[in-house]
Backbone bond lengths (Angstrom), bond angles and torsions (degrees), N, CA, C in turn:
res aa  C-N    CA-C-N  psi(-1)  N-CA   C-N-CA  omega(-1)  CA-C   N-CA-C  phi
1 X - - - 1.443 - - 1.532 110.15 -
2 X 1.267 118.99 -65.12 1.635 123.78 158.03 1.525 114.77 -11.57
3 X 1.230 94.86 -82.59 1.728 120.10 177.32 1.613 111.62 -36.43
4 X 1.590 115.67 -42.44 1.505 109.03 169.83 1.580 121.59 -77.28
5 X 1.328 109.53 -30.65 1.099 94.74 166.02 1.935 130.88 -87.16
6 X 1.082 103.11 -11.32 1.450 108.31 157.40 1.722 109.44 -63.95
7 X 0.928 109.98 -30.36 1.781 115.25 -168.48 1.709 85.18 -81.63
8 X 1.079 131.53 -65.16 0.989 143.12 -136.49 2.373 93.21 -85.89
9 X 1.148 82.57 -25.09 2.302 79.26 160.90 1.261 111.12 -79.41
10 X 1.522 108.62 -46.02 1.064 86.52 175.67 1.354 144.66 -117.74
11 X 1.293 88.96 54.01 2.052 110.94 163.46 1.634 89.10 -98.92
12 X 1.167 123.09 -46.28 1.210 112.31 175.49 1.256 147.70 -16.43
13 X 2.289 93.64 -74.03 1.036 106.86 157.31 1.451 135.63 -68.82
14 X 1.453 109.30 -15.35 1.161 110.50 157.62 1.632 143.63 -26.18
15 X 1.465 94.18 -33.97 1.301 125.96 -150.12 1.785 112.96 -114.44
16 X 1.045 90.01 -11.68 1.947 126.66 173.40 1.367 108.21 -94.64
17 X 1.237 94.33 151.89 1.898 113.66 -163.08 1.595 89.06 -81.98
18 X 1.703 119.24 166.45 1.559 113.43 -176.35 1.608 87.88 -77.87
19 X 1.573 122.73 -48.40 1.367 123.21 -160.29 1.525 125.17 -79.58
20 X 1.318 99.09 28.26 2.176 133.78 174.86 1.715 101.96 -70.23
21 X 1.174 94.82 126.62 2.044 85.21 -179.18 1.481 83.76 -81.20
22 X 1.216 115.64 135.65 1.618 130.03 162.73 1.894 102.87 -102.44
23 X 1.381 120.74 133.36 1.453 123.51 131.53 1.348 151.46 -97.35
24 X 1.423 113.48 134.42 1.832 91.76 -155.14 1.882 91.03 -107.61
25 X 1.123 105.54 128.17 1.408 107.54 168.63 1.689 129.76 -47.41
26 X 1.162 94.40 127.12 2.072 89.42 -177.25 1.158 97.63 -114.54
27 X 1.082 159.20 92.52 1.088 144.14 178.14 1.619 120.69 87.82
28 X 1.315 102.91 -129.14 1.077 122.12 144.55 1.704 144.56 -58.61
29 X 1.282 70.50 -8.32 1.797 86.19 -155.57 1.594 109.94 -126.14
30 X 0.997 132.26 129.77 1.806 156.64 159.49 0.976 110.23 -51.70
31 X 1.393 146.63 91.18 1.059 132.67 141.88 1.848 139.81 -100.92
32 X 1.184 114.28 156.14 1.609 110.79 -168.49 1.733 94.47 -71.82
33 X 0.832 89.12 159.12 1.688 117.60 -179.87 1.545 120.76 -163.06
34 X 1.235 97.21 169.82 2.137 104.06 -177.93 1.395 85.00 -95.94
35 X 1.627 99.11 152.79 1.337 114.65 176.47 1.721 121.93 -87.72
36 X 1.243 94.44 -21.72 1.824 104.24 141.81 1.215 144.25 -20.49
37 X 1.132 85.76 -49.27 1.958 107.64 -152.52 1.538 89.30 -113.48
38 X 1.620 123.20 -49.45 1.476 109.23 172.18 1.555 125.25 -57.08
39 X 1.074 112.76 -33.05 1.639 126.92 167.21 1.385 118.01 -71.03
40 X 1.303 112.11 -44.85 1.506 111.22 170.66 2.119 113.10 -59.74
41 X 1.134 100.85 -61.44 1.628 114.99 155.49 1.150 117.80 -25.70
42 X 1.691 120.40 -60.01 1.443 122.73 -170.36 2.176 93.31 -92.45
43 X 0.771 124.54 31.61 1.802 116.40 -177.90 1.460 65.13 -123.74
44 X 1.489 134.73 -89.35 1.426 129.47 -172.15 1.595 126.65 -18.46
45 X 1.247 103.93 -64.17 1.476 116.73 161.80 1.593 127.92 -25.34
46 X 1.685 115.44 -63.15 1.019 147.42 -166.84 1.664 97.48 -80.77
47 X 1.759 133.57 -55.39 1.311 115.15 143.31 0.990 126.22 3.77
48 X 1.511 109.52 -91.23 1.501 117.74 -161.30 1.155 117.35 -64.85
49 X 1.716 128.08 -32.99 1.417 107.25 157.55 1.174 144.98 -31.88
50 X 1.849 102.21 -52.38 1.319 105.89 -163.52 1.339 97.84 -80.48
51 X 1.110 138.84 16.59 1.683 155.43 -158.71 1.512 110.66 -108.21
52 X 1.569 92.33 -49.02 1.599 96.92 177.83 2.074 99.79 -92.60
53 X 0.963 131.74 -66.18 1.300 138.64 171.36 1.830 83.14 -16.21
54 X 1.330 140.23 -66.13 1.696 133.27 -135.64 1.825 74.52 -81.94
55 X 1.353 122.98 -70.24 1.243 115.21 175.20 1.588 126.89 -23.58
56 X 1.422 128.13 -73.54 1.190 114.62 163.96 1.059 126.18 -63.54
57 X 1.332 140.84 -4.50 1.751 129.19 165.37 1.405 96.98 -68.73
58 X 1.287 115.65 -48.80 1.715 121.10 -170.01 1.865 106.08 -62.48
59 X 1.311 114.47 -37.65 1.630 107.25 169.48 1.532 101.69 -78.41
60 X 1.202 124.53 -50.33 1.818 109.88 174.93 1.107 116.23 -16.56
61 X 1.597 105.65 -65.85 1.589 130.07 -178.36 1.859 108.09 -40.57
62 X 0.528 103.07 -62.10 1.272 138.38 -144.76 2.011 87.52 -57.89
63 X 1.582 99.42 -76.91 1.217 132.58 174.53 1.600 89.36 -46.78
64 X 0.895 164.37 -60.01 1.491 164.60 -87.16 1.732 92.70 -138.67
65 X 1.561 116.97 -52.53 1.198 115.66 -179.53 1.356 102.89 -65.11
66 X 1.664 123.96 -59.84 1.375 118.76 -165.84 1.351 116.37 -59.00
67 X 1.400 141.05 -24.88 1.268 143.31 152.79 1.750 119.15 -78.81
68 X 1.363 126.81 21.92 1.386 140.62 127.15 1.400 108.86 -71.12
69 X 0.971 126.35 -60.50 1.099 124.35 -135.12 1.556 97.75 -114.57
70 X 1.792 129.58 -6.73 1.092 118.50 161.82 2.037 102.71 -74.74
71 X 1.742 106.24 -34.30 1.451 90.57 163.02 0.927 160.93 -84.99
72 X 1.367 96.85 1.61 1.683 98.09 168.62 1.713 108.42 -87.43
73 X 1.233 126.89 -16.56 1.844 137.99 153.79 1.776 94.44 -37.01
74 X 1.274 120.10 -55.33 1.391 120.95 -135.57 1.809 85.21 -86.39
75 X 1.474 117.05 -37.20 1.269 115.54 179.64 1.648 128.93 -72.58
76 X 1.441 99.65 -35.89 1.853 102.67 157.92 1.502 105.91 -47.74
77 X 1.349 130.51 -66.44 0.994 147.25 -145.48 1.629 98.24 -72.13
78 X 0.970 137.83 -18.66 1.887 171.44 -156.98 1.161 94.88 -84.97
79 X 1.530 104.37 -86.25 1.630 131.79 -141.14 1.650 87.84 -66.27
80 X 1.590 125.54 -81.70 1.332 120.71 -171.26 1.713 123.07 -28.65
81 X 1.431 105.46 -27.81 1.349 96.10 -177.99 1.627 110.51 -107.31
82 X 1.478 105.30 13.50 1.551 80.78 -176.45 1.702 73.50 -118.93
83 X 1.504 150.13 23.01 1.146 164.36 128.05 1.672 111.09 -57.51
84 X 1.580 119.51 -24.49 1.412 108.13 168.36 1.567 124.76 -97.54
85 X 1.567 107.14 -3.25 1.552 124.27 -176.34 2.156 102.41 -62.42
């Protein structure tokens, strides 16, 4: 969600003159800034998402196999004994 709207400023600014007063939110607070440095910031920004997003799909994965494959352990271990009842 983040990530689209970072994508989605900067098509924006895209679309904005360089010499546009831009403000980048701090908090609470508005401040002026170069539209440079907010775009450069938000290209940075938008990075690291897709950085962490590739990271957690890759632990999803990951996590997803080891609980396959801790259950089918748990089901060998199953079958023989409910095979000695």
């Amino acid at each position: 969600m983040e990530k689209s709207e970072v994508e989605q400023t900067l098509v924006e600014m895209a679309k904005t003159a360089d010499d546009v007063v831009i403000y980048k939110a701090i908090g609470s607070l508005l401040v002026k800034s170069d539209k440079a440095k907010v775009s450069a910031d938000l290209t940075e920004r938008k990075d690291l998402l897709v950085t962490r997003s590739t990271v957690i799909a890759k632990q999803e994965e990951r996590i997803r196999s080891q609980v396959k494959e801790t259950q089918s352990k748990l089901q060998e271990d199953i079958n023989p004994v409910a095979g000695q009842q």
